[in-house]
C-alpha positions in Angstrom: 71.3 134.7 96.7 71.5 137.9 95.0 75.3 139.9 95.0 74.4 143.5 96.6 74.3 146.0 94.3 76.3 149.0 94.8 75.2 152.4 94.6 76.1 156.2 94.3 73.4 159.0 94.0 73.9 159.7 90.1 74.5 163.4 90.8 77.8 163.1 92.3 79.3 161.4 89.1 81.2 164.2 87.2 78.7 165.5 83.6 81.5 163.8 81.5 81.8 160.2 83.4 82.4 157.3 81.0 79.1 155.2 82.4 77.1 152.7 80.4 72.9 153.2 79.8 70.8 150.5 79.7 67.4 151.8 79.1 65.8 151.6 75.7 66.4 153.0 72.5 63.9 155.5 72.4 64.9 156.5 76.2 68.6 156.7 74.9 67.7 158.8 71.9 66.0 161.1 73.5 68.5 162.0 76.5 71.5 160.8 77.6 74.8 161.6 79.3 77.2 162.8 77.2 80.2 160.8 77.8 77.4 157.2 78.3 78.0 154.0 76.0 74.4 152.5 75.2 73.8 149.1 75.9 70.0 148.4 76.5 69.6 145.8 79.4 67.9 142.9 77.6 71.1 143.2 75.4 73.8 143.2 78.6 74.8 139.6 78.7 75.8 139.2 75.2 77.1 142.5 75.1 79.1 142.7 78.6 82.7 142.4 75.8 81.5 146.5 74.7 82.0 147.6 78.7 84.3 150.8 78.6 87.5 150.4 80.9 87.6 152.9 83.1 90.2 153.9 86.0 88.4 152.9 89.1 84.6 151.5 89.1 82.3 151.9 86.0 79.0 153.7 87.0 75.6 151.7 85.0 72.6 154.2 84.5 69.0 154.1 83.7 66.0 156.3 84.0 65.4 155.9 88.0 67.9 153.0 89.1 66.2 150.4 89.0 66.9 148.4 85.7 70.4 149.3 86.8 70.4 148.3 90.0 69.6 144.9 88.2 72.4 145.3 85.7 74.9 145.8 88.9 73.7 142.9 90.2 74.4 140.7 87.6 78.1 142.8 86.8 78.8 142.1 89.8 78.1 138.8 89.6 79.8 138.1 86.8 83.1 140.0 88.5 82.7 143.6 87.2 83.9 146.6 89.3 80.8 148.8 88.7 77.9 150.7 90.5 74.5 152.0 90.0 73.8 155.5 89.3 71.2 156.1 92.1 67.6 158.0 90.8 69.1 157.8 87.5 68.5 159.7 84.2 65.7 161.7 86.5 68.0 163.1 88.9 70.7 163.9 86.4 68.4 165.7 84.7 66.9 167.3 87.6 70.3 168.2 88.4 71.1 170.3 84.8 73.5 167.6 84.3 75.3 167.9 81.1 72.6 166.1 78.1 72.7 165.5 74.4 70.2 164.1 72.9 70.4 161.9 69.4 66.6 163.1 67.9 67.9 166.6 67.0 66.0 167.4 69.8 66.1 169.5 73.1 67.5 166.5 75.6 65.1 164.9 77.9 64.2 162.0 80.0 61.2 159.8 79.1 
């Protein structure tokens, strides 16, 4: 059985929250939070040693939650204090969160 997989609307973490970002390359370079460490999902397990510490529980974004979600599940699983960024890179955009983008370009979410 599955570990839950904890979750906080992605909104309500502040625009410059240490969080990880496990979409893909081309997602990342196009738009992410400013403050996110990239680590695509395929490459999680033999990358979980590059997790930021953070005070308190480490928030795990994608574009709409739920590659995250499955990231949190396995975190969790493997004894990691973190949650998934609810709706994702869409609502934090939506929300005129703060965005850079590593394409020289406007940031966005594809």
């Amino acid at each position: 059985m599955q570990p839950e997989a904890p979750g906080a609307p992605a909104v309500q973490f502040p625009d410059d929250a240490v969080m990880v970002d496990v979409r893909e390359q081309d997602e990342w370079d196009a738009g992410h939070a400013v403050n996110a460490i990239h680590i695509p999902l395929a490459d999680l397990p033999t990358r979980v040693g590059e997790l930021p510490e953070v005070d308190g529980t480490l928030p795990i974004m994608c574009r709409s939650g739920n590659r995250s979600g499955r990231a949190v599940q396995w975190l969790v699983a493997q004894g990691y204090d973190v949650v998934n960024a609810e709706g994702g890179m869409l609502a934090w955009s939506a929300a005129g969160k703060a965005m850079v983008s590593e394409n020289g370009q406007e940031p966005s979410v594809t």
